[in-house]
C-alpha positions in Angstrom: -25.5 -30.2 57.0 -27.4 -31.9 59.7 -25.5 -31.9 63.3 -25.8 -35.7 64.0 -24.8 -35.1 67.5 -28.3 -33.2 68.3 -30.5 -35.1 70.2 -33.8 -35.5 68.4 -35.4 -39.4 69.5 -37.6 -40.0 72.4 -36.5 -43.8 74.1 -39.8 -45.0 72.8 -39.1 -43.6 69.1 -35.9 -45.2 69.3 -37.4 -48.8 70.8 -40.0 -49.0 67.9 -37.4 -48.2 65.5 -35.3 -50.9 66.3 -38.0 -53.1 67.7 -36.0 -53.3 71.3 -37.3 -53.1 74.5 -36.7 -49.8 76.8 -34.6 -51.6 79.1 -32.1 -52.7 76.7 -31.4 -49.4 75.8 -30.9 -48.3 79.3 -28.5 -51.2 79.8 -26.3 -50.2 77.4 -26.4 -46.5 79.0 -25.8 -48.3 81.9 -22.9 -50.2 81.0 -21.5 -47.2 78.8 -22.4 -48.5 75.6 -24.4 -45.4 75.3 -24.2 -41.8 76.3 -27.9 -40.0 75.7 -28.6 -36.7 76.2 -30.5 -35.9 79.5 -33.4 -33.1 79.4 -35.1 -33.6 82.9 -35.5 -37.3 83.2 -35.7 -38.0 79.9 -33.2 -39.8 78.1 -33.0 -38.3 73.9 -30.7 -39.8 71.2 -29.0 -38.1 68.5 -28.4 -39.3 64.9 -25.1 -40.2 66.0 -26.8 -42.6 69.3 -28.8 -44.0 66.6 -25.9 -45.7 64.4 -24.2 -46.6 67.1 -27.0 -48.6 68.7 -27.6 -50.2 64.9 -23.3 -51.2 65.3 -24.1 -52.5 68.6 -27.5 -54.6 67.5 -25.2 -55.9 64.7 -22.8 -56.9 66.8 -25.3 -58.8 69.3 -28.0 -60.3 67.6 -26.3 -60.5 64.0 -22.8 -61.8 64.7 -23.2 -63.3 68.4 -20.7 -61.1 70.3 -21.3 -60.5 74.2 -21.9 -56.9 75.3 -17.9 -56.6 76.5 -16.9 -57.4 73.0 -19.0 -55.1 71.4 -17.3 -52.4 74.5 -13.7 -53.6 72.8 -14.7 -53.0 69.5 -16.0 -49.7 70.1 -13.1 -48.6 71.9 -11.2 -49.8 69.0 -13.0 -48.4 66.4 -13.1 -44.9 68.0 -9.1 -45.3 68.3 -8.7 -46.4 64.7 -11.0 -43.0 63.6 -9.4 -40.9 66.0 -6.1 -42.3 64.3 -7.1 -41.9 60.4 -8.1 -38.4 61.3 -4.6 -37.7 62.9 -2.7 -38.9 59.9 -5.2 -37.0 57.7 -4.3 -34.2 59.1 -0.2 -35.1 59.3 -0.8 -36.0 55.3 -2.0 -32.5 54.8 0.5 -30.7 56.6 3.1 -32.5 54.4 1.9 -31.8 51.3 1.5 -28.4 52.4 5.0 -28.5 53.8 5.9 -30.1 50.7 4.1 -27.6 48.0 5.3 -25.0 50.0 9.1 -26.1 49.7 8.5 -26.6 45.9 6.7 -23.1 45.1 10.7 -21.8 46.8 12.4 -23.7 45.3 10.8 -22.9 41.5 10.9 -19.2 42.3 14.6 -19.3 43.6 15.5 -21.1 39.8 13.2 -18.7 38.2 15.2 -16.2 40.6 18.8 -17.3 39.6 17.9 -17.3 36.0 17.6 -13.2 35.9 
């Protein structure tokens, strides 16, 4: 599996990917859009940089929304996954909790029985 979090993209491989202009991507670094990896001066972008500068594209050119609403909407989004992974992880305690109640309580019948 591919760690999407390694930074792999040079700024000038990622502006002639997404036909942008250097400077845009150091605006949204600058305004926090954007967290590259450093090495020296150099700014590198991970997998992960990548599809969130596609979101934030989307967002701009495609649907019209100013840079501080594409801010609230990744702060939102990153609470709302942050959240599903929590109740994930609540749902499989439970069920644990839950086959782990059952398996007792089968082996106490199965118990009572003899």
């Amino acid at each position: 599996m591919e760690d999407k979090k390694r930074p792999l993209f040079m700024i000038s491989v990622v502006c002639r990917m997404f036909h942008i202009h250097p400077q845009t991507l150091r605006l949204y670094e600058r305004e926090g859009l954007l967290h590259p990896q450093r090495v020296g001066r150099s700014r590198l972008y991970s997998q992960e940089d990548l599809e969130r500068i596609r979101m934030i594209l989307g967002l701009t050119k495609d649907m019209g929304v100013n840079r501080a609403g594409v801010d609230i909407i990744l702060r939102m989004r990153r609470r709302l996954e942050t959240m599903h992974r929590e109740m994930e992880e609540m749902m499989d305690y439970l069920e644990k909790d839950i086959k782990r109640k059952f398996e007792k309580r089968i082996k106490e019948a199965f118990e009572e029985e003899e």
